[in-house]
PDB file of N, CA, C and O in Angstrom:
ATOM      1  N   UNK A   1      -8.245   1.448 -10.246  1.00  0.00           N
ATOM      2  CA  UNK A   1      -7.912   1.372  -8.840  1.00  0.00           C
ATOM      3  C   UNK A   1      -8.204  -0.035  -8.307  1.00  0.00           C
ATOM      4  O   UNK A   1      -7.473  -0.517  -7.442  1.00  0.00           O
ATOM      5  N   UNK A   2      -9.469  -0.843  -8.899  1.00  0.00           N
ATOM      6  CA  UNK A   2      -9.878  -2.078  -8.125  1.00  0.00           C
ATOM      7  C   UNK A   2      -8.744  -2.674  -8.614  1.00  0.00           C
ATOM      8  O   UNK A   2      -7.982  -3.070  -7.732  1.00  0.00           O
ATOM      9  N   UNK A   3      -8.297  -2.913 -10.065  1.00  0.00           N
ATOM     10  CA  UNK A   3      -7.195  -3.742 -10.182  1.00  0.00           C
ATOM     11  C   UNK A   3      -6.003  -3.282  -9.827  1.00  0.00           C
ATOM     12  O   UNK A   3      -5.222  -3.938 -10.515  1.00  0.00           O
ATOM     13  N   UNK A   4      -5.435  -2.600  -9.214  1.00  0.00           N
ATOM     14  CA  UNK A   4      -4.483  -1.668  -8.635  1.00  0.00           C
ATOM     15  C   UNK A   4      -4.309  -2.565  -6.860  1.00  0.00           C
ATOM     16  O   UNK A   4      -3.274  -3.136  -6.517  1.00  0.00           O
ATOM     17  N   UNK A   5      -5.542  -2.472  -6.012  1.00  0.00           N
ATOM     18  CA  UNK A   5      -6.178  -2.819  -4.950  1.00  0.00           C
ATOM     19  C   UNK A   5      -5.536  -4.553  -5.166  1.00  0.00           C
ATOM     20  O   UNK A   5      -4.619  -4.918  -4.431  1.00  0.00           O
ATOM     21  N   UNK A   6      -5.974  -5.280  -5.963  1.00  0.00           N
ATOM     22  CA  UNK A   6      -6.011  -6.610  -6.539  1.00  0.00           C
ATOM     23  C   UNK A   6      -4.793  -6.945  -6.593  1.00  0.00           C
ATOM     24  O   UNK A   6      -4.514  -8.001  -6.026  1.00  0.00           O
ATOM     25  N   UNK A   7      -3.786  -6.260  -7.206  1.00  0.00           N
ATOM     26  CA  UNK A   7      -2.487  -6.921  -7.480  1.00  0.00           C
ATOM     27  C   UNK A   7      -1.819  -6.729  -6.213  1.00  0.00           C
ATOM     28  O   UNK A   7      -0.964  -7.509  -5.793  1.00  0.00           O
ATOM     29  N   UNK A   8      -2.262  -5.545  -5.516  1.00  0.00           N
ATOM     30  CA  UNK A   8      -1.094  -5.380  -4.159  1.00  0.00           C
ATOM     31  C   UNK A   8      -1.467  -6.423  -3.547  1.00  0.00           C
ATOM     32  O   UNK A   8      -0.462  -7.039  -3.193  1.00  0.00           O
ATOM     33  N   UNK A   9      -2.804  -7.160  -3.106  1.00  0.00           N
ATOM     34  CA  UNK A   9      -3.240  -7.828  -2.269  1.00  0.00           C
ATOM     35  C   UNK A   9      -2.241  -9.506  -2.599  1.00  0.00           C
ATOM     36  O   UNK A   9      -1.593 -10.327  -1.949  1.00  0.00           O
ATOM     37  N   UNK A  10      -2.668  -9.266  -4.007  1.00  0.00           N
ATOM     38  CA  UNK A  10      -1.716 -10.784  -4.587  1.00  0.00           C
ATOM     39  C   UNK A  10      -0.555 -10.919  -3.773  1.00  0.00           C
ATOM     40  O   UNK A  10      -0.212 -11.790  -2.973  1.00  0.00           O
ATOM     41  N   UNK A  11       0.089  -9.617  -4.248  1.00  0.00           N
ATOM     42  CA  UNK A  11       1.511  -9.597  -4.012  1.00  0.00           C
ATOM     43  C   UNK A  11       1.833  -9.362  -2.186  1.00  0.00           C
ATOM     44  O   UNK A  11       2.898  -9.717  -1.680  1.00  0.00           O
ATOM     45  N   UNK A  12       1.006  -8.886  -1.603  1.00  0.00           N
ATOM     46  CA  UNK A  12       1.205  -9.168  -0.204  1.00  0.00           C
ATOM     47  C   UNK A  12       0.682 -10.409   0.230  1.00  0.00           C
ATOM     48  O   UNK A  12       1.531 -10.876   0.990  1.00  0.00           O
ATOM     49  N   UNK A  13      -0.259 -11.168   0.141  1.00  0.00           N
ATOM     50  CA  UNK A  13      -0.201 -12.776   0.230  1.00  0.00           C
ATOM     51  C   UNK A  13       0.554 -13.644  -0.255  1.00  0.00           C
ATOM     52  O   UNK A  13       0.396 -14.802   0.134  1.00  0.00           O
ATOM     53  N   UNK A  14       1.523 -13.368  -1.177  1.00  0.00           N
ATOM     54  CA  UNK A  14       2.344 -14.371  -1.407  1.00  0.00           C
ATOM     55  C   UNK A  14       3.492 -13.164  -0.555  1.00  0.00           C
ATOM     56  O   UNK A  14       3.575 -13.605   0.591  1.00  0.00           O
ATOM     57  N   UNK A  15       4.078 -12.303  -0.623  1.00  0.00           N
ATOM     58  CA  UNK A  15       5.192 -11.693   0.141  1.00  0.00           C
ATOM     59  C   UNK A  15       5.461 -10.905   1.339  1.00  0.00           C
ATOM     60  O   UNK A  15       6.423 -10.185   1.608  1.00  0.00           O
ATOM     61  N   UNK A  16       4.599 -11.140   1.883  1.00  0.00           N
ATOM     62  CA  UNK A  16       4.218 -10.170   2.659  1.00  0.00           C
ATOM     63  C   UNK A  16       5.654 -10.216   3.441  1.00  0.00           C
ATOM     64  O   UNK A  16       6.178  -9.129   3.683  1.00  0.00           O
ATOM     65  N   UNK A  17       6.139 -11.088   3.739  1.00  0.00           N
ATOM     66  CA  UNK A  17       7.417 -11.547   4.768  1.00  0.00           C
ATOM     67  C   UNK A  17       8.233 -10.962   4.579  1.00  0.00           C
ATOM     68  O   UNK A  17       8.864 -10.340   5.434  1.00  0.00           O
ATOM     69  N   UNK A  18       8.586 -11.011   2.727  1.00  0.00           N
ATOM     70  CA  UNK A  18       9.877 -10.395   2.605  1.00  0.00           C
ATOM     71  C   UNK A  18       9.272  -8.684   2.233  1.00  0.00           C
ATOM     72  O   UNK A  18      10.257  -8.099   1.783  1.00  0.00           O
ATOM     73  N   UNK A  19       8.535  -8.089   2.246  1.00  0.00           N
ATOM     74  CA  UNK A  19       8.158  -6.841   2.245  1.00  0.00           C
ATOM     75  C   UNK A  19       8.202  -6.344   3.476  1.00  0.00           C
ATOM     76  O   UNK A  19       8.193  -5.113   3.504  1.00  0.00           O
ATOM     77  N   UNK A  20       8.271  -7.161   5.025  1.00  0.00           N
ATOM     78  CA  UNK A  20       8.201  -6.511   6.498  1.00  0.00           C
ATOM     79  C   UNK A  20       9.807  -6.423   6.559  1.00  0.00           C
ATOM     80  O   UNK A  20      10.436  -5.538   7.140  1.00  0.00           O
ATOM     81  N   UNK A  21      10.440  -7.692   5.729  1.00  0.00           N
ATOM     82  CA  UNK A  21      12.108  -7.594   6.028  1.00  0.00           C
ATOM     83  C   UNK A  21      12.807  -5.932   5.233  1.00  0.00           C
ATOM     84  O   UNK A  21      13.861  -5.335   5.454  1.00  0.00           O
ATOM     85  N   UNK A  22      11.922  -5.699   4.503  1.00  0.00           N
ATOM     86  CA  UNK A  22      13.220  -4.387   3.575  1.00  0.00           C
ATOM     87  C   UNK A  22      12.078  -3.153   3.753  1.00  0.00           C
ATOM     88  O   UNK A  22      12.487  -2.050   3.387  1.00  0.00           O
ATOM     89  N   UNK A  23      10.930  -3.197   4.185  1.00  0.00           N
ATOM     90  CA  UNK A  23      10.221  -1.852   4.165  1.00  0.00           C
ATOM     91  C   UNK A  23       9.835  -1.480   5.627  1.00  0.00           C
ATOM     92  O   UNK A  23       8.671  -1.300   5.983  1.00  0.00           O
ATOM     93  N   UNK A  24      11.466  -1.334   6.843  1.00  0.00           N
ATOM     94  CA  UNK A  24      10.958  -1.118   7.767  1.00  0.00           C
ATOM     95  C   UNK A  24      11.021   0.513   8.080  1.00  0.00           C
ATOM     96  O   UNK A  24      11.719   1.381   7.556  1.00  0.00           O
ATOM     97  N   UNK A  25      10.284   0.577   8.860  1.00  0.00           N
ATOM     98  CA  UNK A  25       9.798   2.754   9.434  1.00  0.00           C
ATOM     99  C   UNK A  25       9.788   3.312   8.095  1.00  0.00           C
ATOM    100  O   UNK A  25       9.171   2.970   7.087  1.00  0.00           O
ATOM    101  N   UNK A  26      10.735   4.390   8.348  1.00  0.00           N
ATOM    102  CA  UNK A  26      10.307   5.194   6.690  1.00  0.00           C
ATOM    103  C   UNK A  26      11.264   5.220   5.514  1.00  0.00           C
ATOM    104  O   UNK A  26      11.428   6.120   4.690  1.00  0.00           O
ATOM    105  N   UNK A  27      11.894   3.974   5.617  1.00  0.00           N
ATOM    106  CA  UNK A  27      12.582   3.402   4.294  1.00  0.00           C
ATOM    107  C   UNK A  27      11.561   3.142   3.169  1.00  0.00           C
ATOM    108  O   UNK A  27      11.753   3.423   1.986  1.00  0.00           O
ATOM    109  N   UNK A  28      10.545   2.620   3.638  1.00  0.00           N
ATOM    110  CA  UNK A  28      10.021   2.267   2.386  1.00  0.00           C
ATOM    111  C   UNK A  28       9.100   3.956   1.898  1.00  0.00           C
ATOM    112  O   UNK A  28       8.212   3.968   1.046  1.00  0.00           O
ATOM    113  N   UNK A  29       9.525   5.110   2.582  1.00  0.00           N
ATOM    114  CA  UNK A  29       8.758   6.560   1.591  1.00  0.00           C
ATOM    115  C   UNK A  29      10.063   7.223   1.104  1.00  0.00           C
ATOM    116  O   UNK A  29      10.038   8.450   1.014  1.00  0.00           O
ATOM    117  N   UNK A  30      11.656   6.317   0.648  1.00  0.00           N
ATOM    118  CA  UNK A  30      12.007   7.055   0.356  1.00  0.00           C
ATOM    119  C   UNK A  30      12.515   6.771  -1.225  1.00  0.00           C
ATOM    120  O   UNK A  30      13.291   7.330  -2.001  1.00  0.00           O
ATOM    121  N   UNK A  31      11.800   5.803  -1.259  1.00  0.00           N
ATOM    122  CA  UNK A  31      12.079   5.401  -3.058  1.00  0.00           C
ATOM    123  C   UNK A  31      10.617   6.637  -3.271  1.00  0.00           C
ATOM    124  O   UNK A  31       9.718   7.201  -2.648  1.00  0.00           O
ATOM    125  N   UNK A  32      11.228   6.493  -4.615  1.00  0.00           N
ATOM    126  CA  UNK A  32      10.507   7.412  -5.677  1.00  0.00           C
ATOM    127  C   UNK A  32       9.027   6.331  -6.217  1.00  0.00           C
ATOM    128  O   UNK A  32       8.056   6.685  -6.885  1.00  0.00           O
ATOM    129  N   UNK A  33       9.385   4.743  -5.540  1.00  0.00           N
ATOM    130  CA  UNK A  33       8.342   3.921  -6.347  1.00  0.00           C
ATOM    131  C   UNK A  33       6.934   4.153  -5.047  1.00  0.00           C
ATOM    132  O   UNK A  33       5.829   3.625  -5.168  1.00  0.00           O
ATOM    133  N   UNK A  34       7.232   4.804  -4.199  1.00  0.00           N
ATOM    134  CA  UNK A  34       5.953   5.131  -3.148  1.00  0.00           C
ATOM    135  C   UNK A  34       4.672   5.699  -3.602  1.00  0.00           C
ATOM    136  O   UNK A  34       4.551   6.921  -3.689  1.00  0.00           O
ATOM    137  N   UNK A  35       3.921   5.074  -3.833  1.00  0.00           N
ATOM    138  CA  UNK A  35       3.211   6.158  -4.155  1.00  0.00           C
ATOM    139  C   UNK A  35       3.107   6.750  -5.682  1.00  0.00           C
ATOM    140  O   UNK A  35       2.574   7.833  -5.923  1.00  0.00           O
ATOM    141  N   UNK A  36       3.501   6.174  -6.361  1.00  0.00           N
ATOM    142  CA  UNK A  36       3.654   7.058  -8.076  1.00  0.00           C
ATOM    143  C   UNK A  36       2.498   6.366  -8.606  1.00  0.00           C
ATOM    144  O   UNK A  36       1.564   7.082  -8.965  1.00  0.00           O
ATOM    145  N   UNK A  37       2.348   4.786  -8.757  1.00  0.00           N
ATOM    146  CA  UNK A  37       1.111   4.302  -8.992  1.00  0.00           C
ATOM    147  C   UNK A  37      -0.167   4.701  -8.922  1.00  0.00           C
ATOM    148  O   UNK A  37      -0.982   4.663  -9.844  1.00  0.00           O
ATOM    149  N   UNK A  38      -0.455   5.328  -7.128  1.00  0.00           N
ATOM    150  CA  UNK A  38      -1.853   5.294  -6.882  1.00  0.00           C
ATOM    151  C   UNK A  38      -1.685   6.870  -7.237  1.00  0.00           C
ATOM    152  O   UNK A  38      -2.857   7.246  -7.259  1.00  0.00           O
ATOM    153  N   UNK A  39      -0.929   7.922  -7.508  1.00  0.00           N
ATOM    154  CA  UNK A  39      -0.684   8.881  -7.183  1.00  0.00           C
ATOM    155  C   UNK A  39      -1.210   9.182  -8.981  1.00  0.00           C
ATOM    156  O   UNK A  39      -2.281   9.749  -9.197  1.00  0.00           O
ATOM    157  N   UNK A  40      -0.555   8.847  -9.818  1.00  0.00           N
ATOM    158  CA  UNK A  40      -0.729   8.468 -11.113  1.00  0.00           C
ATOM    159  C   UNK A  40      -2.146   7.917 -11.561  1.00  0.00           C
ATOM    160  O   UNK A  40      -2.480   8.166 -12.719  1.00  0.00           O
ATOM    161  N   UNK A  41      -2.893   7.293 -10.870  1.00  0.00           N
ATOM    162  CA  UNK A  41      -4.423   7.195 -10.961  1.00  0.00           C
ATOM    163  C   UNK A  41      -5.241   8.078 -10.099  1.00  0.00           C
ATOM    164  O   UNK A  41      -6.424   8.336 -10.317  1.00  0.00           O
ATOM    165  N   UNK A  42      -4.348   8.648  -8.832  1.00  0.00           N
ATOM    166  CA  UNK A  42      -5.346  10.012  -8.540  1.00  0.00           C
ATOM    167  C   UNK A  42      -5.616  10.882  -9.953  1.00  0.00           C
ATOM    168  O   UNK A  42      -6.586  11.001 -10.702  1.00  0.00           O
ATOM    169  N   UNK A  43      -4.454  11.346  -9.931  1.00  0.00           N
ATOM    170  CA  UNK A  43      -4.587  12.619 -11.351  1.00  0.00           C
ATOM    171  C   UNK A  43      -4.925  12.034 -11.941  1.00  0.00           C
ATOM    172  O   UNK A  43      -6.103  12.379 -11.852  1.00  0.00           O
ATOM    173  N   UNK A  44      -4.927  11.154 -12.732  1.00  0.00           N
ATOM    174  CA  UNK A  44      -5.730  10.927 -13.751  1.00  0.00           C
ATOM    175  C   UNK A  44      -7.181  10.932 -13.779  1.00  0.00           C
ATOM    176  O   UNK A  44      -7.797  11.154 -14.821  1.00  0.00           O
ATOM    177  N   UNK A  45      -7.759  10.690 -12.647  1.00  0.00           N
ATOM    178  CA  UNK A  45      -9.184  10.782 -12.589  1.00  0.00           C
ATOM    179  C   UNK A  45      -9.302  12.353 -12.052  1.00  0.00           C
ATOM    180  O   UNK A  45     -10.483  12.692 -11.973  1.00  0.00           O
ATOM    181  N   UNK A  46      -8.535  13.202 -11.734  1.00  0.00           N
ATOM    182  CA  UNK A  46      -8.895  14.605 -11.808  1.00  0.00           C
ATOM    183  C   UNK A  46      -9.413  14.770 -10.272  1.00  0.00           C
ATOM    184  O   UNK A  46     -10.254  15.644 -10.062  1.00  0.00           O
ATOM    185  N   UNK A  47      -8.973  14.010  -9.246  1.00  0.00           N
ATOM    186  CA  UNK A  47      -9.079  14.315  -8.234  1.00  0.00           C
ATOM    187  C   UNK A  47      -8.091  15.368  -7.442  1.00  0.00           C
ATOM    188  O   UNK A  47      -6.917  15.648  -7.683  1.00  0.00           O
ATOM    189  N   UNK A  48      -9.108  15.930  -6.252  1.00  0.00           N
ATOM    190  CA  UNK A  48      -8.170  17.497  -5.744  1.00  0.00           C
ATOM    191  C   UNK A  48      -7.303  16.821  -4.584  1.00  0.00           C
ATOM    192  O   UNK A  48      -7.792  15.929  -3.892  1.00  0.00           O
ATOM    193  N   UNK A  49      -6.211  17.204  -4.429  1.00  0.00           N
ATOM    194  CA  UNK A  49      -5.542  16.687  -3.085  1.00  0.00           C
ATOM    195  C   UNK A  49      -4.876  15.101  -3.626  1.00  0.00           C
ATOM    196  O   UNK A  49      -4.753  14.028  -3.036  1.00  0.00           O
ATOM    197  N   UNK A  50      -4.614  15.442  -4.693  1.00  0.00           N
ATOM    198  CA  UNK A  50      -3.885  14.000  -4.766  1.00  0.00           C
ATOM    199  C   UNK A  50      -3.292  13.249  -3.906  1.00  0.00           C
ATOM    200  O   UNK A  50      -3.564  12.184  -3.350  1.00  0.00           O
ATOM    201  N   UNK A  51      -2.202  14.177  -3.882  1.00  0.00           N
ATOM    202  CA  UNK A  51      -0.843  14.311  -2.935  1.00  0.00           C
ATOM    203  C   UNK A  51      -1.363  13.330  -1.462  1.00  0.00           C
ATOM    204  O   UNK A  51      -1.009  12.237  -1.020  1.00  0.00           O
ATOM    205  N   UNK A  52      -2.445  14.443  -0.990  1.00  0.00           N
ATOM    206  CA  UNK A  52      -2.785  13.925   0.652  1.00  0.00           C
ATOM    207  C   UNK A  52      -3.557  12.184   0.210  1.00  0.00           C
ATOM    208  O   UNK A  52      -3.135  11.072   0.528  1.00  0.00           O
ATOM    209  N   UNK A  53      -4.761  12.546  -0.593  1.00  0.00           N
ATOM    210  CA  UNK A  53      -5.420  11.092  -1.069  1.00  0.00           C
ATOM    211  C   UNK A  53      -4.305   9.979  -1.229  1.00  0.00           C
ATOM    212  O   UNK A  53      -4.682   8.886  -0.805  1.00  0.00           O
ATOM    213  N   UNK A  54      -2.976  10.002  -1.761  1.00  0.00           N
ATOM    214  CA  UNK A  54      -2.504   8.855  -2.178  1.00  0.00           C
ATOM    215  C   UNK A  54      -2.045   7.916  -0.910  1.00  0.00           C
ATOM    216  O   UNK A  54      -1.985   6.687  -0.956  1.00  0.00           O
ATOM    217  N   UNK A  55      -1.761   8.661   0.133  1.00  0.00           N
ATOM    218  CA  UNK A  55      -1.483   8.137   1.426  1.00  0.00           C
ATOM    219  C   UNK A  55      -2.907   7.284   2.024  1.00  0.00           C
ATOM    220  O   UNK A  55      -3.062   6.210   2.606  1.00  0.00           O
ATOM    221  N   UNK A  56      -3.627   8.131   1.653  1.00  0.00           N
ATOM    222  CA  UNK A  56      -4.748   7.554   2.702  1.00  0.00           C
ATOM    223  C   UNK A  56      -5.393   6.181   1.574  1.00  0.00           C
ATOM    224  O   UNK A  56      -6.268   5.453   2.044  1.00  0.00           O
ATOM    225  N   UNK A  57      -5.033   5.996   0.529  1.00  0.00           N
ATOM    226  CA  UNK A  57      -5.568   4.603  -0.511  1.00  0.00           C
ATOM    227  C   UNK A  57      -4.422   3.767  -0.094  1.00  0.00           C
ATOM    228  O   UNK A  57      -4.778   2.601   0.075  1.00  0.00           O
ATOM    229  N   UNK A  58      -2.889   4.018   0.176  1.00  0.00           N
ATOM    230  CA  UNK A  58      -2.365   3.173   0.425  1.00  0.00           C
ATOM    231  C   UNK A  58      -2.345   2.800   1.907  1.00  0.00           C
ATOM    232  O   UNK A  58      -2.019   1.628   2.098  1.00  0.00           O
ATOM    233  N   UNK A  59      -2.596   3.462   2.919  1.00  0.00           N
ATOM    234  CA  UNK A  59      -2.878   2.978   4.048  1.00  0.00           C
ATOM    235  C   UNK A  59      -3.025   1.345   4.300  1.00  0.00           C
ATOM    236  O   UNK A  59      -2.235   0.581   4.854  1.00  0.00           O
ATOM    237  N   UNK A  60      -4.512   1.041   3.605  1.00  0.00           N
ATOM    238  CA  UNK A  60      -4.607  -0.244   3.734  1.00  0.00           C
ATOM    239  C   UNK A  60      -3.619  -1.401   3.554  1.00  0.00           C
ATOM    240  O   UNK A  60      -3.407  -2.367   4.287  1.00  0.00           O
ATOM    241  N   UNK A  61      -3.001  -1.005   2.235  1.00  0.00           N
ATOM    242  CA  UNK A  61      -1.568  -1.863   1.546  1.00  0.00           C
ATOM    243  C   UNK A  61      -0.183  -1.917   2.808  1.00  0.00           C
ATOM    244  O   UNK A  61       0.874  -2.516   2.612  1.00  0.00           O
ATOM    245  N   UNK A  62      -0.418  -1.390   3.673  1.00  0.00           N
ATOM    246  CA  UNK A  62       0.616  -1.276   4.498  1.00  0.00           C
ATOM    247  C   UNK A  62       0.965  -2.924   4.639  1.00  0.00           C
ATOM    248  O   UNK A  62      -0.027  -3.578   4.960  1.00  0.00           O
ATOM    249  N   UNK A  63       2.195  -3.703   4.457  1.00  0.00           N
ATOM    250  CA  UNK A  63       2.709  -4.686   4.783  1.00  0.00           C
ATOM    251  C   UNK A  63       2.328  -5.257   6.029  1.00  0.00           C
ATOM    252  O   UNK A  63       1.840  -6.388   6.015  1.00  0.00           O
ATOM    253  N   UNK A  64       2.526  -4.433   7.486  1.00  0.00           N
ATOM    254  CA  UNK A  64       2.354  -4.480   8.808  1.00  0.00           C
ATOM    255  C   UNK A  64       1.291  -4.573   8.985  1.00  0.00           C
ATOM    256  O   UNK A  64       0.944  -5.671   9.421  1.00  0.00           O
ATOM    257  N   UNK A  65       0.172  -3.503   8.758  1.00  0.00           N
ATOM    258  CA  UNK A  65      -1.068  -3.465   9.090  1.00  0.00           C
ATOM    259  C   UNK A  65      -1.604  -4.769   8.197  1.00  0.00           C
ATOM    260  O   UNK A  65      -2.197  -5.675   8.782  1.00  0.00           O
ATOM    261  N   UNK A  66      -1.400  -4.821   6.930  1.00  0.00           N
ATOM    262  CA  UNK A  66      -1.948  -6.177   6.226  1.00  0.00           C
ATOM    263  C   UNK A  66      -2.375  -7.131   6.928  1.00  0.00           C
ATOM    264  O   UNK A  66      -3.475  -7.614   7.194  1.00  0.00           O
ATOM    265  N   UNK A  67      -0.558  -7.458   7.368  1.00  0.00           N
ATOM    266  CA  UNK A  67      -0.688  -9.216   8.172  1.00  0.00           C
ATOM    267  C   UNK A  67      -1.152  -8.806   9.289  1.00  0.00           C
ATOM    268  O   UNK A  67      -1.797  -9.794   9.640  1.00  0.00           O
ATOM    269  N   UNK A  68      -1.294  -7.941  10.201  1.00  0.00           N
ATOM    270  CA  UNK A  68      -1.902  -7.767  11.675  1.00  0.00           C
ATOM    271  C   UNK A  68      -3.121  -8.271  10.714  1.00  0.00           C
ATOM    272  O   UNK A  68      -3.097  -9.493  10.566  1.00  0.00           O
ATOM    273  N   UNK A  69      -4.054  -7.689  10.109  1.00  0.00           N
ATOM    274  CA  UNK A  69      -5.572  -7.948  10.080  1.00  0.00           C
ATOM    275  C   UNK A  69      -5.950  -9.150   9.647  1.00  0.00           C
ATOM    276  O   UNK A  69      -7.083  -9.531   9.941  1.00  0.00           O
ATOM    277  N   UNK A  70      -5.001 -10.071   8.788  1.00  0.00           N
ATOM    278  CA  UNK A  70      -4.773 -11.286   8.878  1.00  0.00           C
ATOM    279  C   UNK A  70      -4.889 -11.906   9.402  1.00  0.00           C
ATOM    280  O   UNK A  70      -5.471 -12.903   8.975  1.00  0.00           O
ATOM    281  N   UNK A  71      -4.439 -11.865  10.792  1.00  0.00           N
ATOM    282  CA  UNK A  71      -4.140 -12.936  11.637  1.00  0.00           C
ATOM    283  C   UNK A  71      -5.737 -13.490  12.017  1.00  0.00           C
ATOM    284  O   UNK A  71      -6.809 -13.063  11.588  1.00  0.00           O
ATOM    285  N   UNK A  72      -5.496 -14.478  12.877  1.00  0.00           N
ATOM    286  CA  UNK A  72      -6.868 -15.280  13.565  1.00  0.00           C
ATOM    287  C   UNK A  72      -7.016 -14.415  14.089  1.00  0.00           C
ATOM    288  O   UNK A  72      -6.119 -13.572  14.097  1.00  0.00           O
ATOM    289  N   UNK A  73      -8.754 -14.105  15.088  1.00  0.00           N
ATOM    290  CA  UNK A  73      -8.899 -13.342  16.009  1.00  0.00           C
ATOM    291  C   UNK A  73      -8.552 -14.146  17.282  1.00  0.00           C
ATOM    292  O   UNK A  73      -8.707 -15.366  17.352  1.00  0.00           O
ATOM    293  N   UNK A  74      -8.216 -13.608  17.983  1.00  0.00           N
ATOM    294  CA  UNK A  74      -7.983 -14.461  19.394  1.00  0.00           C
ATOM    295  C   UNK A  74      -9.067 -14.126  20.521  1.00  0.00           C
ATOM    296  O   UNK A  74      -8.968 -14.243  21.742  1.00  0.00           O
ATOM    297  N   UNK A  75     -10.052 -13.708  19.793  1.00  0.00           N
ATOM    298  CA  UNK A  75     -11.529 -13.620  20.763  1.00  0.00           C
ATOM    299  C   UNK A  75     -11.898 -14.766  20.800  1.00  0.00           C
ATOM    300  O   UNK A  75     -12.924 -15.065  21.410  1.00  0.00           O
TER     301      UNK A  75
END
């Protein structure tokens, strides 16, 4: 999972731009590639509630939310 965590982060610092251009509202839950990754290391570690868990690990990876937490603070 940490290296899982690691590569998305890569890959949203260098893309984040073109990931806000093609994954807007709920286009990006309707590929089959949503979710199979972290979903695929739930079960495998034998956790209950995969299904619901895989949403809430990718939460963070969200493109949008990413760069919002990014930004400078303006405090």
């Amino acid at each position: 999972m940490v290296a899982f965590y690691g590569a998305m982060v890569g890959l949203l610092e260098r893309h984040a731009h073109l990931m806000l251009a093609t994954e807007i509202g709920a286009s990006c839950f309707a590929t089959g590639a949503y979710g199979f990754g972290v979903m695929a290391l739930l079960i495998a570690a034998e956790l209950p509630a995969a299904g619901a868990l895989s949403d809430m690990v990718l939460a963070p990876l969200s493109p949008d939310l990413y760069r919002h937490q990014r930004r400078p603070s303006t405090e």
